[in-house]
ZADO-1210 file (C-alpha; in nm, 4 decimals, padded with zeros to 6 digits):
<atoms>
<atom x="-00.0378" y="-01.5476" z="-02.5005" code="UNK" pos="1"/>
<atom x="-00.3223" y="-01.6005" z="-02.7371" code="UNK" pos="2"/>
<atom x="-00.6480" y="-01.3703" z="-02.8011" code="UNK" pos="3"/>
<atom x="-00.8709" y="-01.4851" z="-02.5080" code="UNK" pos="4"/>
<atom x="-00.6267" y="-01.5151" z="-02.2642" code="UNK" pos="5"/>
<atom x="-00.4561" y="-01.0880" z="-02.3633" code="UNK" pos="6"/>
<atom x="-00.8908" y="-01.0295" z="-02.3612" code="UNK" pos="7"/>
<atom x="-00.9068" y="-01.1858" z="-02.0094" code="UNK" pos="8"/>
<atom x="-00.6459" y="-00.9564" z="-01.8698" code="UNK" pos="9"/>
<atom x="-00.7993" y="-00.6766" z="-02.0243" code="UNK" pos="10"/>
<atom x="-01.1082" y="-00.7519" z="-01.9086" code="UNK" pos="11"/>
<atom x="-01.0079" y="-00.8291" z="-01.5478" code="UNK" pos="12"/>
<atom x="-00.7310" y="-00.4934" z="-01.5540" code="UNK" pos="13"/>
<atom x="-01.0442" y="-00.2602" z="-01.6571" code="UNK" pos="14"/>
<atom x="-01.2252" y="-00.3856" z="-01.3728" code="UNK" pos="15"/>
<atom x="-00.9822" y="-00.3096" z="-01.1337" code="UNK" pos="16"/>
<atom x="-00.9346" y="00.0393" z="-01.2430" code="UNK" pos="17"/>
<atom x="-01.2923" y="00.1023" z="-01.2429" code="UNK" pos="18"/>
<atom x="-01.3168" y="-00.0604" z="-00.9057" code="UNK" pos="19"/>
<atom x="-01.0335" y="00.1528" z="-00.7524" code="UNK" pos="20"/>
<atom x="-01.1687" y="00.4690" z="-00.8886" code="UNK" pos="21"/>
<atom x="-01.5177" y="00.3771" z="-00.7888" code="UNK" pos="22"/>
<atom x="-01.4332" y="00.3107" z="-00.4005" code="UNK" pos="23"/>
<atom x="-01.1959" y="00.6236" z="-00.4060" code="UNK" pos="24"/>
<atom x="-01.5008" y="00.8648" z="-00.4612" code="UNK" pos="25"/>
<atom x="-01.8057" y="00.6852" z="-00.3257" code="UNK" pos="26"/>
<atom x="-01.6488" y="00.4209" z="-00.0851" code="UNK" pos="27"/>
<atom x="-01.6381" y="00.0974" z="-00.0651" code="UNK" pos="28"/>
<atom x="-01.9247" y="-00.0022" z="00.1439" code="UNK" pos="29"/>
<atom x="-02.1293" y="00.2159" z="-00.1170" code="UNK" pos="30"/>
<atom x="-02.0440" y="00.0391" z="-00.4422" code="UNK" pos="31"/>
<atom x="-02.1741" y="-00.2485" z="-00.5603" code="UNK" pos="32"/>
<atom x="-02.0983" y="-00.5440" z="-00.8335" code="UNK" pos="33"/>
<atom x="-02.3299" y="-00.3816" z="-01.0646" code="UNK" pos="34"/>
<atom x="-02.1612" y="-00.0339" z="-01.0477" code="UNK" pos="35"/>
<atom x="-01.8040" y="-00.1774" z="-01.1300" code="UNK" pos="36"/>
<atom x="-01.9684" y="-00.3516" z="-01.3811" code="UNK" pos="37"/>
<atom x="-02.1397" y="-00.1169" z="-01.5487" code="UNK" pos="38"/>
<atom x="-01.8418" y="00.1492" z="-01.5663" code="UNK" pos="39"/>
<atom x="-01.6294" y="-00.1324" z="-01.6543" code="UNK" pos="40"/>
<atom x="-01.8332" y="-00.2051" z="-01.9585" code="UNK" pos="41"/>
<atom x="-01.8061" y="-00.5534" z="-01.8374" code="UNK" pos="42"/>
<atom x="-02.0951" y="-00.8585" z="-01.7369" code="UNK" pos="43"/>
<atom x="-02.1566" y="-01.0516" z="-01.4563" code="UNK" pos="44"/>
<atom x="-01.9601" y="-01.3526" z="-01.5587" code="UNK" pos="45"/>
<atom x="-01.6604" y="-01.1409" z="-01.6912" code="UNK" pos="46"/>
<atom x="-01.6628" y="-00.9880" z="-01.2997" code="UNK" pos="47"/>
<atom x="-01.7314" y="-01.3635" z="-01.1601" code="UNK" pos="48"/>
<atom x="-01.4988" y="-01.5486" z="-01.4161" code="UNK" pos="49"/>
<atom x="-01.2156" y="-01.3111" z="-01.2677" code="UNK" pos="50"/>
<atom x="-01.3529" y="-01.2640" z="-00.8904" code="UNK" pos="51"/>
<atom x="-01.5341" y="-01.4437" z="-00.6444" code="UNK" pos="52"/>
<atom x="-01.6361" y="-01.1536" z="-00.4480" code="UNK" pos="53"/>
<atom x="-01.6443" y="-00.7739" z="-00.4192" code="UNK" pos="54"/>
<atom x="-01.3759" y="-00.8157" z="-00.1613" code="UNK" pos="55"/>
<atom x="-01.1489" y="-01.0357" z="-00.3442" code="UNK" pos="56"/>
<atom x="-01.0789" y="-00.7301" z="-00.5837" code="UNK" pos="57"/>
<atom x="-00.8977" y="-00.5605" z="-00.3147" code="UNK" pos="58"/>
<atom x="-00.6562" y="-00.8453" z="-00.2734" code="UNK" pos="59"/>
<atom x="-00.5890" y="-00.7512" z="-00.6766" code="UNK" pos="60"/>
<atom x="-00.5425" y="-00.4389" z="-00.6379" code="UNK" pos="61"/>
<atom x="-00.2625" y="-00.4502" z="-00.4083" code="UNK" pos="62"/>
<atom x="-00.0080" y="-00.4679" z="-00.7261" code="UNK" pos="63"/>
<atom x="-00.1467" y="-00.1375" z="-00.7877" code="UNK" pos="64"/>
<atom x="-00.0629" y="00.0186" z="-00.4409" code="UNK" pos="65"/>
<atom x="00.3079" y="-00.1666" z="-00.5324" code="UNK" pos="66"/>
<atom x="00.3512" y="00.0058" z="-00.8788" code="UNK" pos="67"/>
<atom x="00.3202" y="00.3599" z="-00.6657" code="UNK" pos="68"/>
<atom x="00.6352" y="00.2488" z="-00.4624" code="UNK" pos="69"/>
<atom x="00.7957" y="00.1639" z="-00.7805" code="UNK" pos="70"/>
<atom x="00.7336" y="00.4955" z="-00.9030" code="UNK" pos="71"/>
<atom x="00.9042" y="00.6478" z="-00.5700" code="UNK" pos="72"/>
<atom x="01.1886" y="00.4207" z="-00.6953" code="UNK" pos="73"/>
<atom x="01.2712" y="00.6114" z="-01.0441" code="UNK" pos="74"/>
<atom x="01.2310" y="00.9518" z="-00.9282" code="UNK" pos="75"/>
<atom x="01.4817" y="01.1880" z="-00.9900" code="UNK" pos="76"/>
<atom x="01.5532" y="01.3490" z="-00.6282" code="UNK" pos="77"/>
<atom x="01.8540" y="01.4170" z="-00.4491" code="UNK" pos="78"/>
<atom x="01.8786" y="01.3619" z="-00.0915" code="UNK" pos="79"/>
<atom x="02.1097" y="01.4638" z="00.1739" code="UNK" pos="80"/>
<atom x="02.1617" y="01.1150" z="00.3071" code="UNK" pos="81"/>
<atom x="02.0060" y="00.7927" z="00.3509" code="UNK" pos="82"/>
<atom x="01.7816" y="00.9318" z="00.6411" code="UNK" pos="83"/>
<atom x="01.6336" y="01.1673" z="00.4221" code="UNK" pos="84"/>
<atom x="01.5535" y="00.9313" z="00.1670" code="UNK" pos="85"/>
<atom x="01.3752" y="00.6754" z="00.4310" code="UNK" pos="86"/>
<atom x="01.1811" y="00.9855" z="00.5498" code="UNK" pos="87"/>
<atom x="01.0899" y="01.0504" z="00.2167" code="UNK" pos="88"/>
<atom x="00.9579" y="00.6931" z="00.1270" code="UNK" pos="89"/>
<atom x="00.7791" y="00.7174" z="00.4439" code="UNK" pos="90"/>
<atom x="00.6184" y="01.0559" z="00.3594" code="UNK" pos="91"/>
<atom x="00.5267" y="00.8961" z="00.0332" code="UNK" pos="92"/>
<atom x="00.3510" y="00.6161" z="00.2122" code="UNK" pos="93"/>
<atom x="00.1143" y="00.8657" z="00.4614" code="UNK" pos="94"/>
<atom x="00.0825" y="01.0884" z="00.1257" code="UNK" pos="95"/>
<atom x="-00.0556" y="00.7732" z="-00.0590" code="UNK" pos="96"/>
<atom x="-00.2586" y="00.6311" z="00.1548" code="UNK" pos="97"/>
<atom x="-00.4243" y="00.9842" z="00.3093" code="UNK" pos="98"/>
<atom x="-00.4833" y="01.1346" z="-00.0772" code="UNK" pos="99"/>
<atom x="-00.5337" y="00.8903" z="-00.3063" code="UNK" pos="100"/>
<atom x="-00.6801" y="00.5566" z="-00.1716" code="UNK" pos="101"/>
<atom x="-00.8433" y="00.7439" z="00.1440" code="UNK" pos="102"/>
<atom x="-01.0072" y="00.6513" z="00.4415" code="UNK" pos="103"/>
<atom x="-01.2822" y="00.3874" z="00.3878" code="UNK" pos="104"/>
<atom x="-01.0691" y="00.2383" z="00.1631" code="UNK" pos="105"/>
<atom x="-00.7922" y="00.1809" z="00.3777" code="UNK" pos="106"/>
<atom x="-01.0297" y="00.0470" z="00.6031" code="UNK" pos="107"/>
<atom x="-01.1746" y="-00.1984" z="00.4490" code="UNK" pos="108"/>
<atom x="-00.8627" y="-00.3406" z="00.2963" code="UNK" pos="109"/>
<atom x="-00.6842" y="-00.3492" z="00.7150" code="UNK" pos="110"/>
<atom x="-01.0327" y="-00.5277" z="00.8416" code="UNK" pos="111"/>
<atom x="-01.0010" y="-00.7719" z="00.5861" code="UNK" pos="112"/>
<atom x="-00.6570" y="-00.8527" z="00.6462" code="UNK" pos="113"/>
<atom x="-00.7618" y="-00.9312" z="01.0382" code="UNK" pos="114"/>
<atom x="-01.1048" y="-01.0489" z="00.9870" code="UNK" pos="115"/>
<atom x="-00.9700" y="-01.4341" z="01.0168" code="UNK" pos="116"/>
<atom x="-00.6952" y="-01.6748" z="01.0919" code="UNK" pos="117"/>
<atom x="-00.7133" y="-01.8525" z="00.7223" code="UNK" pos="118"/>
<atom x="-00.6774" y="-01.4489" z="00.5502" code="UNK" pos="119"/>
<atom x="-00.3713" y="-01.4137" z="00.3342" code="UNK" pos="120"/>
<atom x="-00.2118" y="-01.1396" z="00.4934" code="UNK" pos="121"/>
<atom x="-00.0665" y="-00.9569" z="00.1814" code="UNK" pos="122"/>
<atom x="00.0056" y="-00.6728" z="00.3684" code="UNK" pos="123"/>
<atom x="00.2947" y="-00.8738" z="00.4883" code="UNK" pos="124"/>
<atom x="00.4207" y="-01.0542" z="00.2008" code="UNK" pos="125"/>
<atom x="00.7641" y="-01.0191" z="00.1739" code="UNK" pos="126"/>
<atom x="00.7703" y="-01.0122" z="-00.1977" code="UNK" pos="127"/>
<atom x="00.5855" y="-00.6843" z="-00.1997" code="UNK" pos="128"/>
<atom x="00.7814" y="-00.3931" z="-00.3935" code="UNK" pos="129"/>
<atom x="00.7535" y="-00.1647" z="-00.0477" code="UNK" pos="130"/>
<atom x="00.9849" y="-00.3729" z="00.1870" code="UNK" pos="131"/>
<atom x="01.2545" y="-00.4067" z="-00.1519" code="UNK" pos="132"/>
<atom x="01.2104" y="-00.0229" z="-00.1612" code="UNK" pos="133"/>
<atom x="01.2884" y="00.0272" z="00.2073" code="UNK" pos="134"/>
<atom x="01.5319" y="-00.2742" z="00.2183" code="UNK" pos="135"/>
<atom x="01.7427" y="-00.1272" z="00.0041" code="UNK" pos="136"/>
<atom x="01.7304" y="00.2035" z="00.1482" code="UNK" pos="137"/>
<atom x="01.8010" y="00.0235" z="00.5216" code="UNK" pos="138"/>
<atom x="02.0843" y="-00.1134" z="00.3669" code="UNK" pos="139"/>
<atom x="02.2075" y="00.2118" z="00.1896" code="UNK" pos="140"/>
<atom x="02.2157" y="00.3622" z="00.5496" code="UNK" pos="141"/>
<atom x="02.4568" y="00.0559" z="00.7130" code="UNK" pos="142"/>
<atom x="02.6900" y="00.0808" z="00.5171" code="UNK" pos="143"/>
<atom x="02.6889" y="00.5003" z="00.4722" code="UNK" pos="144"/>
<atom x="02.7686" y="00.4198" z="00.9008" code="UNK" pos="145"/>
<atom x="02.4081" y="00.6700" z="00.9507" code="UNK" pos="146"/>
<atom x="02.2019" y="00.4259" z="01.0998" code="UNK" pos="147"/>
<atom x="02.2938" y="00.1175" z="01.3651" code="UNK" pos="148"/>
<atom x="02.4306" y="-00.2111" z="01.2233" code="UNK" pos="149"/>
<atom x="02.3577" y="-00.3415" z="01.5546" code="UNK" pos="150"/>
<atom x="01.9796" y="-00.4723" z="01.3720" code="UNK" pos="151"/>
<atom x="01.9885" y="-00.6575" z="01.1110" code="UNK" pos="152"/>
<atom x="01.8386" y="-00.5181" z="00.7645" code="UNK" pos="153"/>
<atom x="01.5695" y="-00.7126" z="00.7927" code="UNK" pos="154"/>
<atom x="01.4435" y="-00.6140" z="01.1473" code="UNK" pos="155"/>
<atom x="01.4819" y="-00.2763" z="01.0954" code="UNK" pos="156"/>
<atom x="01.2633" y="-00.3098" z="00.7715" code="UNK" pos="157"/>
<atom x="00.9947" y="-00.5304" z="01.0212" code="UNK" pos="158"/>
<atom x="01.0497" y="-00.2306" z="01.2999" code="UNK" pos="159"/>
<atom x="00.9616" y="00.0739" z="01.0732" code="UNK" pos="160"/>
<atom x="00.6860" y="-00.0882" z="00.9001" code="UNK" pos="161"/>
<atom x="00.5028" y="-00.2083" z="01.2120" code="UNK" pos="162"/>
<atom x="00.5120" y="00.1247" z="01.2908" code="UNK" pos="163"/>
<atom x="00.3278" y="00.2947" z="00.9426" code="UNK" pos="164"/>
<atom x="00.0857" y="-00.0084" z="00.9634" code="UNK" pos="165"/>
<atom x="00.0411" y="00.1251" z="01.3673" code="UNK" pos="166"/>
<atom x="-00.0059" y="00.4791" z="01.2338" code="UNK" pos="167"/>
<atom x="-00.2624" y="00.4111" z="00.9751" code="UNK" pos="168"/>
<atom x="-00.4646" y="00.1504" z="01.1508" code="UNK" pos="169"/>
<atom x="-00.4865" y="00.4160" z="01.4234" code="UNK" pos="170"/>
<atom x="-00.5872" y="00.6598" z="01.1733" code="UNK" pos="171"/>
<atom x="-00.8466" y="00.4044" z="01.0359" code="UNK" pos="172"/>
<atom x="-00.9808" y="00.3410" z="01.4329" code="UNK" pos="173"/>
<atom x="-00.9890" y="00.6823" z="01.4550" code="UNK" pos="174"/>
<atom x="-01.1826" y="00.7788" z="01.1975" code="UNK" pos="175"/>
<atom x="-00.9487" y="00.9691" z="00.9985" code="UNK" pos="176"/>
<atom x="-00.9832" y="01.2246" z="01.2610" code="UNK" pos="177"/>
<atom x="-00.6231" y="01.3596" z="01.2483" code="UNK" pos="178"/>
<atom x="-00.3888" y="01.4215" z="00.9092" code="UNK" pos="179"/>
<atom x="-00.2095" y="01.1229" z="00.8109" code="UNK" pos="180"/>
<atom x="00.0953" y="01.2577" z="00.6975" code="UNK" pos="181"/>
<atom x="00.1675" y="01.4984" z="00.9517" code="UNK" pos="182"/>
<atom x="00.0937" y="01.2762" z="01.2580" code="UNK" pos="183"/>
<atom x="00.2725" y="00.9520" z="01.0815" code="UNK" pos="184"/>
<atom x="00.6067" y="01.1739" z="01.0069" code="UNK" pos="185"/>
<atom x="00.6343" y="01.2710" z="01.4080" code="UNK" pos="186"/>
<atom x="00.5983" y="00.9581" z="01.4883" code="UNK" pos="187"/>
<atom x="00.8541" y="00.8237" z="01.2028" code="UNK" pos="188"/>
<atom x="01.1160" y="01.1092" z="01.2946" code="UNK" pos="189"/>
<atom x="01.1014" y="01.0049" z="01.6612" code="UNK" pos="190"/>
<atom x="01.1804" y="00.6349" z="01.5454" code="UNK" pos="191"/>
<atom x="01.4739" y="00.7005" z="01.2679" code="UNK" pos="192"/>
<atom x="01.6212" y="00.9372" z="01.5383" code="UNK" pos="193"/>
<atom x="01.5990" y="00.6437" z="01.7913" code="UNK" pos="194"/>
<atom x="01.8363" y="00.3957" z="01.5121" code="UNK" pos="195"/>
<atom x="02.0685" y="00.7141" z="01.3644" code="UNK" pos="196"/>
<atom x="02.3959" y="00.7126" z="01.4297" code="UNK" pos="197"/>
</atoms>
């Protein structure tokens, strides 16, 4: 990689951070181009060379919200079972998005997901380090005989993460009006005890 591609990346990484940490404590709707800018140390045509709009920053951040569930990955915690350690991801999920992307962040990213037919919906992308987290926990469970093989990996996966997406958009309709993490666990408990073995 030479000099002014590595300065590029920089560039376009500091933004991001500055961007995330900006909509965390003001929201979204409440920054502008010339904030992220500014704490970025950046210009107008780094920001443009690197995004078309405000919005388009959120589709860059999702690696971001990935490298979280790649965190969950490498800790070091010991777990009863399989079940435990779905809960757990799950737990991490509420925890993440309730304390540390929040509300009006959450929202924004969900309406622009839905706000057209021609939106890439990366929520769903396949690829994304969440479903290989809870794919391989799914699959942990089969073959420990604690959940039913009678669904394939993949549909369980699809099942339980319809359901968090349910949970949260709720809690974004809602307007944050009930905890996250406490509401999204009863609702994930009454689910895993609906495939458990």
């Amino acid at each position: 990689m030479n000099k002014r591609t590595q300065q590029g990346n920089e560039t376009k990484k500091r933004i991001i951070d500055c961007a995330k940490k900006l909509f965390v404590e003001k929201g979204y709707n409440n920054v502008t181009v010339d904030e992220i800018i500014k704490k970025a140390d950046s210009s107008k045509g780094g920001f443009y060379t690197h995004f078309k709009t405000k919005e388009d920053l959120i589709f860059n951040m999702v690696p971001m919200v990935d490298e979280a569930y790649l965190e969950f990955s490498k800790m070091d915690k010991k777990y009863e079972n399989s079940i435990e350690k779905i809960s757990s991801l799950m737990n991490y999920v509420f925890q993440l998005m309730e304390k540390e992307i929040g509300l009006e962040f959450i929202s924004v990213i969900y309406s622009s997901q839905i706000k057209d037919l021609t939106t890439y919906r990366f929520l769903l992308a396949p690829e994304r380090e969440f479903y290989y987290q809870l794919k391989i926990i799914i699959e942990e469970a089969q073959s420990n005989k604690e959940i039913t093989t009678d669904l394939p990996t993949e549909e369980i996966v699809s099942i339980l993460t319809t359901c968090i997406r349910g949970v949260i958009y709720d809690w974004c309709l809602k307007k944050g009006s009930f905890q996250l993490v406490p509401y999204g666990m009863k609702l994930m408990n009454m689910m895993l005890n609906q495939i458990k073995l």
